[in-house]
C-alpha positions as CSV (number, residue, x, y, z in Angstrom):
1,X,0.0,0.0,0.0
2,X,1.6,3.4,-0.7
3,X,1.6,5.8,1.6
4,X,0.7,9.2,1.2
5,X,-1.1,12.5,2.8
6,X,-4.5,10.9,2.2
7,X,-3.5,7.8,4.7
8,X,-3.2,9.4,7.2
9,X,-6.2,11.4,6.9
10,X,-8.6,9.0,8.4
11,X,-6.5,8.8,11.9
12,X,-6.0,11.9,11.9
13,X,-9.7,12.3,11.9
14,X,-10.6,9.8,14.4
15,X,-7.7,11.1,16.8
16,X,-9.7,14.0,16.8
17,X,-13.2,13.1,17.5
18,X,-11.4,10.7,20.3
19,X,-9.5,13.3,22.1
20,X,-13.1,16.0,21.7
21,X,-15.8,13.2,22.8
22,X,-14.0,11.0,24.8
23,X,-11.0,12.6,26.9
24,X,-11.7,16.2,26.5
25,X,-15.7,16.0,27.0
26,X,-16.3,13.2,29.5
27,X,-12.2,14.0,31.8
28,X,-10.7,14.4,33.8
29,X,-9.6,11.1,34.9
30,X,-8.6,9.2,38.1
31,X,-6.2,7.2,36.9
32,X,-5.1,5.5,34.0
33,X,-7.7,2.5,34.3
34,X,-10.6,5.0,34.1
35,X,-9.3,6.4,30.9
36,X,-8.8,3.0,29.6
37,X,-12.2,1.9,30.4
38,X,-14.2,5.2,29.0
39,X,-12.0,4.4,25.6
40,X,-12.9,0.9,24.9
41,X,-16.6,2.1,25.7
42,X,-16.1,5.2,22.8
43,X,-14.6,2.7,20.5
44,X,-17.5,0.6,20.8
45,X,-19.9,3.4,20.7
46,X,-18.1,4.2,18.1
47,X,-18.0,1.5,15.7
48,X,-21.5,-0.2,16.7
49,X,-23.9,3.4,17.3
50,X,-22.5,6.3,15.1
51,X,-23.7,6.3,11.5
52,X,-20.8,7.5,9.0
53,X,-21.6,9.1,6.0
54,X,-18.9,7.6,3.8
55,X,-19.9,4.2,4.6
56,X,-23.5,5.2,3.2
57,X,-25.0,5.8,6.6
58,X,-24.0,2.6,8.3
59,X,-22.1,1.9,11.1
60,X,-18.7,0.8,11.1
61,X,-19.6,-2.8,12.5
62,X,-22.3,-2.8,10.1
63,X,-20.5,-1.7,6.6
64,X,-17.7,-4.4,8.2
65,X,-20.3,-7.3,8.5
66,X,-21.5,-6.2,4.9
67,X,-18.1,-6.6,3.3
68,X,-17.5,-9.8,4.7
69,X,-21.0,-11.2,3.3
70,X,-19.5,-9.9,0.1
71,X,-16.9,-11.5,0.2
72,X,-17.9,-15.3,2.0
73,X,-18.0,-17.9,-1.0
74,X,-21.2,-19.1,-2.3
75,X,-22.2,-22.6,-1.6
């Protein structure tokens, strides 16, 4: 895969709406634990709740799921 300013556009993006919703918005924290807990929550939020417009309103888990019923051989 070649690398260039587009590839990194996509974690840029999702560093952002990380460090807004997740540490910024719901902080400060207690301890390291805390933190770590609140993230796997937002990355399930995340990937199960929030509908993304380049993946045609779906979810990330759901646009994921679709793919691989794509791509499952027929039989």
């Amino acid at each position: 895969m070649e690398l260039t300013a587009w590839s990194n556009a996509l974690a840029e993006s999702i560093n952002a709406s990380y460090k807004t919703e997740c540490t910024e918005h719901l902080g400060p924290w207690r301890d390291a634990s805390a933190l770590e807990i609140a993230t796997a929550e937002w990355v399930e939020f995340h990937n199960k709740a929030c509908l993304q417009g380049a993946l045609d309103r779906r979810t990330p888990a759901e646009y994921e799921a679709a793919y691989w019923a794509r791509m499952a051989p027929e039989g």
